[in-house]
C-alpha positions in Angstrom: 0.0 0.0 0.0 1.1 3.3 -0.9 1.8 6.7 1.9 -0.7 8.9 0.3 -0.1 12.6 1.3 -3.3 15.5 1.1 -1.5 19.3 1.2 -4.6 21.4 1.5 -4.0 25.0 0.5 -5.4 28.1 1.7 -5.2 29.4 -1.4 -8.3 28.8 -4.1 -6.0 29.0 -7.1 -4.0 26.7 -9.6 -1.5 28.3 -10.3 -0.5 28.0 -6.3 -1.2 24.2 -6.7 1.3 24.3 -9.4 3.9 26.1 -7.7 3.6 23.4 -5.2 4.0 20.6 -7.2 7.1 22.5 -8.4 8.3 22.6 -4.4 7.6 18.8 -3.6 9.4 18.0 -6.9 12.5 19.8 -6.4 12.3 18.4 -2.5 11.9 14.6 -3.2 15.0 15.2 -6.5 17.3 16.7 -3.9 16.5 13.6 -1.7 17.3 11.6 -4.6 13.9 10.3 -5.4 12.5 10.3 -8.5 9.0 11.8 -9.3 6.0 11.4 -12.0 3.6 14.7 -12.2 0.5 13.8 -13.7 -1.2 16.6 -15.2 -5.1 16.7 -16.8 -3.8 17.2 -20.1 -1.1 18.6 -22.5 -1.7 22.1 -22.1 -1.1 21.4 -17.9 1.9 19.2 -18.6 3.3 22.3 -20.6 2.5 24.7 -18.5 4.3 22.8 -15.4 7.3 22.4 -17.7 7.8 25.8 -17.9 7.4 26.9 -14.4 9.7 24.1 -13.3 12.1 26.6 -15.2 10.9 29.7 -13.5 9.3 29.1 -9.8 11.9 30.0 -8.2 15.4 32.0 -8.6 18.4 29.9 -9.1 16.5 26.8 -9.0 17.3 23.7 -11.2 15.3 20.9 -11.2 15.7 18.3 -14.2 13.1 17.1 -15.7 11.4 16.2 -18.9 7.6 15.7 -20.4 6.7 12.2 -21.6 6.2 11.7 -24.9 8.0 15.0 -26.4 11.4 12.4 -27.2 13.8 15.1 -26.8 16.1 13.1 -25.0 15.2 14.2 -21.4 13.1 10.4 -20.8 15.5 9.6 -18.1 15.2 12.7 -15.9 14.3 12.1 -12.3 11.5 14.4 -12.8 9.0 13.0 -15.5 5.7 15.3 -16.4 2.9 13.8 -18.3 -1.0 13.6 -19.1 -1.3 9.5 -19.6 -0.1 6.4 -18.7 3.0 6.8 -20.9 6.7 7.6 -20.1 5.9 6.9 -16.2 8.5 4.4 -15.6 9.0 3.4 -12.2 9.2 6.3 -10.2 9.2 7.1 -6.3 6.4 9.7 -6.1 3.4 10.4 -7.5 2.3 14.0 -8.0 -1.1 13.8 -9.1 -2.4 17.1 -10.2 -5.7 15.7 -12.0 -9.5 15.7 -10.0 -9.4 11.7 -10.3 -7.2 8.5 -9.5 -5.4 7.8 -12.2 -5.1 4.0 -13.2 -1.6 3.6 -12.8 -1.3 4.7 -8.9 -0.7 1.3 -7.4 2.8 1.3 -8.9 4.1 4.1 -6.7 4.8 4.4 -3.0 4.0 7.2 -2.4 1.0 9.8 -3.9 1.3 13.5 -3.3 -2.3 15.1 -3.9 -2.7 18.7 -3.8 -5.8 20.6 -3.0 -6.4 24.1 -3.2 -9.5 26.0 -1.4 -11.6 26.0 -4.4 -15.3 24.2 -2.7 -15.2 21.7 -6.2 -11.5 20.8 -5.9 -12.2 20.0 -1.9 -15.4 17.8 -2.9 -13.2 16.0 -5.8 -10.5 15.4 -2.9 -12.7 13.8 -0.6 -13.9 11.6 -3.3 -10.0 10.3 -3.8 -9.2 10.4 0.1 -12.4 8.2 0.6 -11.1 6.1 -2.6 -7.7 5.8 -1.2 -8.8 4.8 2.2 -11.0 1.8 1.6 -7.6 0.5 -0.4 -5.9 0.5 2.6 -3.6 3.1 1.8 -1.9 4.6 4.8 -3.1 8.9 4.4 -1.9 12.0 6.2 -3.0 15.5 5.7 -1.3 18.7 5.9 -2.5 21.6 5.9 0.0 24.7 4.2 
């Protein structure tokens, strides 16, 4: 079973739920673990990309988008919209309002929730999900 992690936002915004999943990236890379952001579709993935590049001065985080075959498939820091180019990664960033099909092959889920009302419902939809799995859950709240 995987450690699934809720960071609940004050904030109602995406873009501050990006910028997040740009934080927890760069965190788990410098702890040497390796991370798959699943975004809800190509224009997200792209989007991520570039603020990976930009959210925060002096920052460098290496990464790559699945599927672009640019020669960046083996970065520690995968972005993507499917189930391709995941590879076997240590963390889950899943940025989309549903579970995607391919969570049981990680050990750990990040899910990020901002203070949006429909983004909080959709959340407690997946915590519920995740806890009648079995999955062991925590919440924080930033």
């Amino acid at each position: 079973m995987a450690r699934v992690d809720f960071y609940i936002l004050a904030q109602p915004d995406e873009r501050a739920r990006q910028l997040l999943a740009c934080k927890l990236a760069e965190k788990a890379w410098r702890l040497d673990h390796s991370v798959y952001i699943h975004a809800k579709d190509r224009a997200d993935a792209e989007r991520l990309d570039d603020l990976l590049w930009t959210f925060r001065d002096g920052s460098f985080v290496p990464h790559g988008v699945a599927g672009r075959n640019d020669g960046t498939e083996s970065s520690p820091i995968m972005i993507g919209y499917d189930d391709a180019g995941i590879g076997e990664r240590d963390l889950l960033i899943n940025m989309c309002d549903e579970i995607p099909s391919f969570v049981e092959g990680f050990p750990r889920v990040a899910e990020l929730v901002t203070s949006d009302e429909s983004c909080r419902n959709l959340s407690r939809k997946r915590y519920a999900h995740y806890r009648d799995q079995g999955h062991e859950l925590n919440t924080h709240r930033l």
